[in-house]
N, C-alpha and C positions, 0 to 999 in steps of 0.2 A: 712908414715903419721900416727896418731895420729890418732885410732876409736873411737869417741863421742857416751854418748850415745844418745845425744841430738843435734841438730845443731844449732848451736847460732844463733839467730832471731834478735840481735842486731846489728849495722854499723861497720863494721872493722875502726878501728882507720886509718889504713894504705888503700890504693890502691890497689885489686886486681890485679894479675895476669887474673884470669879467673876464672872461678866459673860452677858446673855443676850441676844438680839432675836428677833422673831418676826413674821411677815410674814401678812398673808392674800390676796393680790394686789395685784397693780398695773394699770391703764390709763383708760379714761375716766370714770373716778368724777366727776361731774356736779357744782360747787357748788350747784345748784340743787337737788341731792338734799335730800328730807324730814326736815326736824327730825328726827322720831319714828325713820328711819331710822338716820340718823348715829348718834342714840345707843345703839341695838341695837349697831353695831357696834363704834362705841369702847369700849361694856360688855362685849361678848363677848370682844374684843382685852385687857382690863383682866384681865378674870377670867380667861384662857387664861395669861396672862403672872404672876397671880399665883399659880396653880400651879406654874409654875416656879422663883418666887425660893423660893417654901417649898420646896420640892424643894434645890437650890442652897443655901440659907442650914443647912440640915438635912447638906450634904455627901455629895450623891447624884452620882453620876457622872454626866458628860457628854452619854455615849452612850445613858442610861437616861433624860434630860431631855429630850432633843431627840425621843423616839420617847414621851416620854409629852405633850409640848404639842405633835406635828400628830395625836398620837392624840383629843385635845380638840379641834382644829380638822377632822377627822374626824367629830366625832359634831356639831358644830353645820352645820344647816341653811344658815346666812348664807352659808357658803364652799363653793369650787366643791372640794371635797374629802370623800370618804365619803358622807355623807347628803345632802349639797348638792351633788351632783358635776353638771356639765350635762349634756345627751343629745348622744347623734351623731347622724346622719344617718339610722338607723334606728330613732332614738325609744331606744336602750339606753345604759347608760351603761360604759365602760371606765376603769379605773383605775388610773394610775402614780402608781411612790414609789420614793423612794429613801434611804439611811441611810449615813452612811461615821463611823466611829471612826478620830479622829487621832492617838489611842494607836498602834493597830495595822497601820491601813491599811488591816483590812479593810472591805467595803461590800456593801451587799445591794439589789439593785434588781428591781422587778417592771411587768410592762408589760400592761397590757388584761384588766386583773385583771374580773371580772365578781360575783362570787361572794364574798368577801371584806369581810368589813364593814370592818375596819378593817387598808387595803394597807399603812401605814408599820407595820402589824404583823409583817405579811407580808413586807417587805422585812428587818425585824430578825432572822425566820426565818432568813431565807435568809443575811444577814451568820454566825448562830451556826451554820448547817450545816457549816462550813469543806469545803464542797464545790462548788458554783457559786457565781456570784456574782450571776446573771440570768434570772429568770423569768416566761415571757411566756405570755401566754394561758392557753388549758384546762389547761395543764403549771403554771403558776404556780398558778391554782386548785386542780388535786390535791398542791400540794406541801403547801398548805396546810390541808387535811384530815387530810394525812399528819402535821401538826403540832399540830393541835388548833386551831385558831383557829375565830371565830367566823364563820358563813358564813348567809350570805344569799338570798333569791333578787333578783335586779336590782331588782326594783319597789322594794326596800326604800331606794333610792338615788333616788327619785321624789319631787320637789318640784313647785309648784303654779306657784310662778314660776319653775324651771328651763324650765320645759314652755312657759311661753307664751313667754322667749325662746327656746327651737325654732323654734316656731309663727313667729315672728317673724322669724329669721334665714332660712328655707323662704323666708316670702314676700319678701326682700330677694335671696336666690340669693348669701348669703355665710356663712363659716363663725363670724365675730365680727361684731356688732352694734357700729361705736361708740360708742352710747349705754350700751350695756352697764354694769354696776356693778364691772365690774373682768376682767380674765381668770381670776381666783379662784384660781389656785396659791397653796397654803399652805407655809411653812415654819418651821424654826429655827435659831440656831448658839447655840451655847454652850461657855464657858469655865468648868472647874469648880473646885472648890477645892485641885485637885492639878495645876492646871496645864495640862491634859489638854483635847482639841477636841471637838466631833463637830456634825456638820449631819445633816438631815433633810428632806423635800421630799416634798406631796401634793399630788397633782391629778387633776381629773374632765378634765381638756383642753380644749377648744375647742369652744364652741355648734356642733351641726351638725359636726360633721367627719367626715371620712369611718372607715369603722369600718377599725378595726387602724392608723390614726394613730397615730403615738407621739411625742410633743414631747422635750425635754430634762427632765425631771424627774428620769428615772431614770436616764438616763446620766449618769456618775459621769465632774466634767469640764467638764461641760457646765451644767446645774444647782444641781448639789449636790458638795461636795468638802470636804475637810477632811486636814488633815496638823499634826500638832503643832511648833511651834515656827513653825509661818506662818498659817495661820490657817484658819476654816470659813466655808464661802459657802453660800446659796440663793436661787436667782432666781428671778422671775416675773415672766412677759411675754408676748411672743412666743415660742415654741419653738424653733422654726426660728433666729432670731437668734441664740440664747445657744447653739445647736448650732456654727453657722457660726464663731463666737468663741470658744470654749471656754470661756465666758468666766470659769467657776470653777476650774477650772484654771490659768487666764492670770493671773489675780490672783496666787493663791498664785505662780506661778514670777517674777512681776515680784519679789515681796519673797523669795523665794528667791537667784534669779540676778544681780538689779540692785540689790537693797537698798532699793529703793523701799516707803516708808513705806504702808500700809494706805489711808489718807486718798485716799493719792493717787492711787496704783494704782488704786483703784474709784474714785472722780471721774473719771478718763484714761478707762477701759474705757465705762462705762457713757454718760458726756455726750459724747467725743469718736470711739469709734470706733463707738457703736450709734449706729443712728438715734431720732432724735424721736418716740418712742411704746412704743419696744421693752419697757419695762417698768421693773425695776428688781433689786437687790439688797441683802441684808443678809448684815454679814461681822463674825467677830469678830476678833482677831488674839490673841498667845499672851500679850500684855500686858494683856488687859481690852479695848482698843482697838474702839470697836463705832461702823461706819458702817451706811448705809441710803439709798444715791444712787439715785435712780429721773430717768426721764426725759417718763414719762407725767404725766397733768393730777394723777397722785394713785395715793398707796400706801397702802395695808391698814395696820400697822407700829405695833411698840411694840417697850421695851428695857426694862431694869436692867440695875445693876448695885450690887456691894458698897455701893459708895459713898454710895448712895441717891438717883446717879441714875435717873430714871424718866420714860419720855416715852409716852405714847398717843395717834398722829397718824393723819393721813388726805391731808391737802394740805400742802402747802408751807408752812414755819413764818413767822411766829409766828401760831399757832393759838391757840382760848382753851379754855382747862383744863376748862370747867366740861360738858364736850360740846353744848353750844350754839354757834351762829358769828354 
C-alpha cells in the first residue's frame, strides 16, 4: 500500500472494500519530542494497523477487528491503555472500555476495571452477555472471571515512565501534565466487507486522577458509538468535554437528521464547538469515508483502506513518510 501523507477526506469514486482508523491519543505531543521516540510510535501505530488490513482484507467482521487492534493497543506499553495505563491519585491504575456493533446496536462498556488484562476484552463480554450493558468496578472484575478472561494483579499495569509522570503531576497539584506525551486513550472504527460498522475505545484515564473517575470512553455516546448506515466514532481527549457533547452520538445524528456529510459533521464538532486542546476523533462512515479532526498540538492516528490508501501520522500533515521529521 501506498503511505499518504494525508488521508483523503473526500468520497471514493469506487465502493469500498472496507476501511479502518485507529487512534492512540491525542494532546500535547511535543515536536521537540525525540527522534528515537517518534519512531517507536509511528512503528507501533504501523504494525497495530497492519493487523487490521490482514484481518479486513481476509473478511473478518467489524466488530471482531475493532476489539482485536485496542486489544494490540492494550498490550503495548507506549499507550495509556492495558499495560501502559497511567496511575491515579493513589499510585493504582483503573481501566475503561468500550465496544458498540453497528450491525446490532448492541455495546458493552466497563468502568474502573482493576484486575483485567485486557478491558476492550472485557467490555466484548459484556456486549455477548445480552444481559447488561455496563460494568463497573469489583462487579466488572468478577464478571470477568465469571467469563474467563485473563486477569491480572494491578502492578501488572505498572510502567517506569507512567510512574514518574505521577510523580510529576503530584508535584504540579494537577491531574494532566501539558507537557504530557498525549492523554493516551486508544481506539478504532472500522468498515468491513459487508458493509457493516463497529468502534471500540481503551483507556488508563488521566495522570493522578482521582480514584473512581470515570471519563467518556465507556459511555456509549459520548466516546465510542457506532450504528450502521451512519457511521462509528472514537475520541480521545479531554473526558469531560466529549461527555458534555456527546460528541459520538452528535456526529452520527447530524448525518442521520440533517444529511450532513461525515467530513463535515466532525470538522463542525470537533474545531468549532470543543475548545482548543480537547483532543480529537476518528470516524468511519458506511461509504469507506474515514476522518481524524483533532484540535490538540497532535494525534496518535493511522488509516487504510481497500483502496490502498494508508497514512501513519502524529502532527499536522504534511508529515514525511519515512518516521524521521
Amino acid at each position: 500500500m501506498e503511505l499518504k501523507t494525508a488521508f483523503p477526506r473526500t468520497r471514493k469514486p469506487r465502493t469500498l472494500e472496507w476501511a479502518c482508523a485507529i487512534h492512540g491519543g491525542a494532546g500535547a505531543i511535543p515536536l521537540t519530542t525525540p527522534e528515537e521516540t517518534v519512531k517507536r510510535y509511528r512503528e507501533a501505530l504501523a504494525g497495530i494497523l497492519a493487523g487490521g488490513i490482514e484481518l479486513l482484507s481476509d473478511g473478518a467482521a467489524a466488530i471482531e477487528v475493532v476489539e482485536a487492534l485496542v486489544t494490540a493497543f492494550e498490550d503495548n506499553e507506549l499507550f495509556n491503555a492495558g499495560r501502559g495505563a497511567v496511575y491515579t491519585s493513589d499510585a493504582r491504575h483503573e481501566l475503561d472500555a468500550a465496544i458498540m456493533d453497528g450491525l446490532t446496536g448492541r455495546s458493552g462498556s466497563v468502568a474502573g476495571v482493576r484486575r483485567v488484562r485486557n478491558p476492550v476484552r472485557l467490555a466484548r463480554a459484556v456486549l455477548d452477555s445480552h444481559d447488561h450493558m455496563f460494568y463497573a468496578g469489583e462487579g466488572a472484575d468478577r464478571f470477568a472471571e465469571t467469563r474467563g478472561l485473563d486477569l491480572v494483579e494491578n502492578g501488572y499495569f505498572d510502567t517506569a515512565h507512567r510512574y514518574r509522570a505521577l510523580c510529576e503531576a503530584r508535584g504540579h497539584g494537577t491531574v494532566l501534565l501539558d507537557h504530557d506525551q498525549g492523554y493516551g486513550t486508544v481506539g478504532a472504527v472500522v468498515r468491513d466487507r459487508t458493509g457493516n460498522l463497529a468502534a471500540a475505545t481503551s483507556t488508563g484515564g488521566m495522570t493522578n486522577k482521582a480514584p473512581g473517575r470515570v471519563g467518556d470512553t465507556p459511555l456509549i455516546g459520548a466516546g465510542t458509538y457506532a450504528a450502521n448506515g451512519l457511521a462509528a466514532v472514537s475520541a480521545t481527549g479531554r473526558g469531560e468535554a466529549f461527555m458534555r457533547h456527546m460528541v459520538a452520538y452528535d456526529l452520527c445524528a447530524r448525518i442521520r437528521y440533517c444529511g450532513t456529510a461525515l467530513e463535515d459533521a466532525a470538522h463542525d464538532i470537533v474545531m468549532n464547538e470543543m475548545k482548543a486542546g480537547d483532543g480529537g476523533i476518528i470516524a468511519v462512515d458506511h461509504a469507506g469515508t474515514i476522518v481524524m479532526p483533532f484540535n490538540s498540538p497532535g494525534m496518535y492516528r493511522a488509516a487504510a483502506d481497500s483502496s490502498g490508501d494508508l497514512i501513519v501520522a502524529i502532527w499536522d500533515s504534511p508529515e514525511p513518510t519515512s518516521g524521521t521529521r
